[in-house]
PAROTOR-119227 format. One line per 10 residues: their letters; for each residue x, y, z of C-alpha. Coordinates in pm, 1 decimal, always signed. Example, Ala and Ser with C-alpha at 12.3 -4.5 7.8 and 13.67 -1.06 7.14 Angstrom:
BEGIN
as = +1230.0 -450.0 +780.0  +1367.0 -106.0 +714.0
//
This chain:
BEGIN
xxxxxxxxxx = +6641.3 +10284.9 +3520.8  +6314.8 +10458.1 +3363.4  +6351.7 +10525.6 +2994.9  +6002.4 +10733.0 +3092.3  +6201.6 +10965.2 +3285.0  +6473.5 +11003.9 +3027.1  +6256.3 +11075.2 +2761.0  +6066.2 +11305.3 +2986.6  +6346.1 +11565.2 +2995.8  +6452.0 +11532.2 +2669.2
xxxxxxxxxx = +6066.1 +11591.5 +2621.4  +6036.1 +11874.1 +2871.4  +6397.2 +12078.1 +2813.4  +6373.7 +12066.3 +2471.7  +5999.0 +12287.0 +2472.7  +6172.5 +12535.9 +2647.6  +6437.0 +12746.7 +2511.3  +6532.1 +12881.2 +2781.4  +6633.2 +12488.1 +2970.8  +6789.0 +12444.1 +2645.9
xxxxxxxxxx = +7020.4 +12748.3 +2708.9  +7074.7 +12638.1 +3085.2  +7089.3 +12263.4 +2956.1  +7365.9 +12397.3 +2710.5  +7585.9 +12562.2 +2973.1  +7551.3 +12381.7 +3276.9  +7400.6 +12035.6 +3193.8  +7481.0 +11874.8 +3528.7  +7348.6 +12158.0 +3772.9  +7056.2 +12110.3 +3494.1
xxxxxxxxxx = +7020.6 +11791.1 +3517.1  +6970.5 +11822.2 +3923.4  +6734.6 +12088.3 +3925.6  +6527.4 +11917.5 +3655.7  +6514.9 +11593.3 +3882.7  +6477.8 +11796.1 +4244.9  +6193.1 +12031.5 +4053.7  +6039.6 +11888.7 +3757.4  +6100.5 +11474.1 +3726.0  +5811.1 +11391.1 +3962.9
xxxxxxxxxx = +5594.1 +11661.1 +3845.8  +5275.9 +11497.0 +3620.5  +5330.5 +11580.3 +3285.8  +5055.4 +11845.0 +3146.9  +4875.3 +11843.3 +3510.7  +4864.8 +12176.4 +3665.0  +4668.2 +12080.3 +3961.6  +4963.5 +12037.5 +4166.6  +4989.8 +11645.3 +4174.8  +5298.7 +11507.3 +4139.2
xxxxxxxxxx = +5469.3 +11120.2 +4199.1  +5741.6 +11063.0 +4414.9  +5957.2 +10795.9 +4334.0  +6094.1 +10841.3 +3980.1  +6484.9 +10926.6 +4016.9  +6750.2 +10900.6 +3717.9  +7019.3 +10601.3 +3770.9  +7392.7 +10741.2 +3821.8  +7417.4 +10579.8 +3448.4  +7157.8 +10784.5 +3335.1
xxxxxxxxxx = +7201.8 +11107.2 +3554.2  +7616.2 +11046.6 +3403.8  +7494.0 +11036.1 +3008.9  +7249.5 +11369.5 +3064.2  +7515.8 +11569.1 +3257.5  +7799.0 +11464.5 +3011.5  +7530.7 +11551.1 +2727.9  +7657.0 +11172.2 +2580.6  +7383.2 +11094.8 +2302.0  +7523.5 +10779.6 +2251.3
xxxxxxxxxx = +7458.8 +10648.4 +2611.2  +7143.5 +10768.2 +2595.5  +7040.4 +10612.3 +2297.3  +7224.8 +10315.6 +2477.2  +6998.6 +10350.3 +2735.8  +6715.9 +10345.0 +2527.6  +6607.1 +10713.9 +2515.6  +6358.4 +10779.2 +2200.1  +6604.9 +10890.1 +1942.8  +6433.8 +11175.1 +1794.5
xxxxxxxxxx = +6307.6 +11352.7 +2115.2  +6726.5 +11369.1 +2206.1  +6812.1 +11429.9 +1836.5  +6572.1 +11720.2 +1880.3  +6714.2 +11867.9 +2155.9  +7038.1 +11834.8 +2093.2  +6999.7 +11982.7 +1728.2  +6852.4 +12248.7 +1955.4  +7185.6 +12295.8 +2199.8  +7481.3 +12196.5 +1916.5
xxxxxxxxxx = +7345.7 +12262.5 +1560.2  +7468.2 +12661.8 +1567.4  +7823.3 +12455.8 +1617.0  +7832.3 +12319.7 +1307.1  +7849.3 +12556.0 +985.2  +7796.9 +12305.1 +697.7  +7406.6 +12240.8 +642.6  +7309.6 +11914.3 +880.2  +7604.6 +11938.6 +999.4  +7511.1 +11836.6 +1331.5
xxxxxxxxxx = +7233.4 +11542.1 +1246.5  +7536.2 +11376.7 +1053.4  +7748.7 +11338.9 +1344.4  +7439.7 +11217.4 +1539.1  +7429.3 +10955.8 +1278.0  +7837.1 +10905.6 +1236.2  +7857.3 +10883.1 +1621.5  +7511.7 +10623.5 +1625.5  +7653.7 +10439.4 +1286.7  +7778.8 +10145.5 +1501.9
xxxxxxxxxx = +7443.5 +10048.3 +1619.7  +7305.3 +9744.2 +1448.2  +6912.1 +9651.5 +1378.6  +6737.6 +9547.9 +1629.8  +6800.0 +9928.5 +1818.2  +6776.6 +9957.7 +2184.5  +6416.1 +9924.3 +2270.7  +6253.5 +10294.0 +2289.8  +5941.4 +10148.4 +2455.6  +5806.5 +10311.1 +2778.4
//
């Protein structure tokens, strides 16, 4: 498990709207390309290094594909860079203002202090 590489595509979809979109519609085939293309790629280094050993769990390759915020957060994904993104994907679904951030927090209200660690 590698809350790095979690928070890595919620870091990396979420800059561009056009992932978003494809995140949005087809989050597993996503979710693959993202890990075949992009989850070994250095972050901000265009010289064309990359790692290659970092691979999402089934667990966490499950919670992106289902789009499951609350696994993720279970997993220990930073909660604002995958409230950010999915605001992104699922706030034009709800009408009322926030309407989206409060069932993020509705569906999160069970969690008690201390939260999942977030640390990297």
């Amino acid at each position: 498990m590698s809350k790095y590489l979690l928070d890595k595509f919620l870091f990396t979809v979420d800059r561009d709207p056009e992932l978003v979109e494809r995140y949005r519609t087809e989050p597993a085939e996503t979710v693959a390309w993202w890990e075949a293309n992009l989850a070994n790629a250095l972050l901000n280094c265009h010289t064309g290094e990359a790692s290659t050993w970092q691979a999402f769990s089934a667990r966490e390759r499950a919670a992106l594909a289902g789009h499951d915020y609350v696994a993720l957060f279970e997993l220990g994904a930073h909660p604002f860079l995958t409230l950010t993104l999915f605001i992104a994907m699922f706030e034009r679904d709800h009408p009322e203002p926030l309407g989206f951030q409060k069932e993020y927090a509705l569906r999160l209200a069970h969690f008690d202090l201390p939260y999942p660690d977030i640390a990297t």
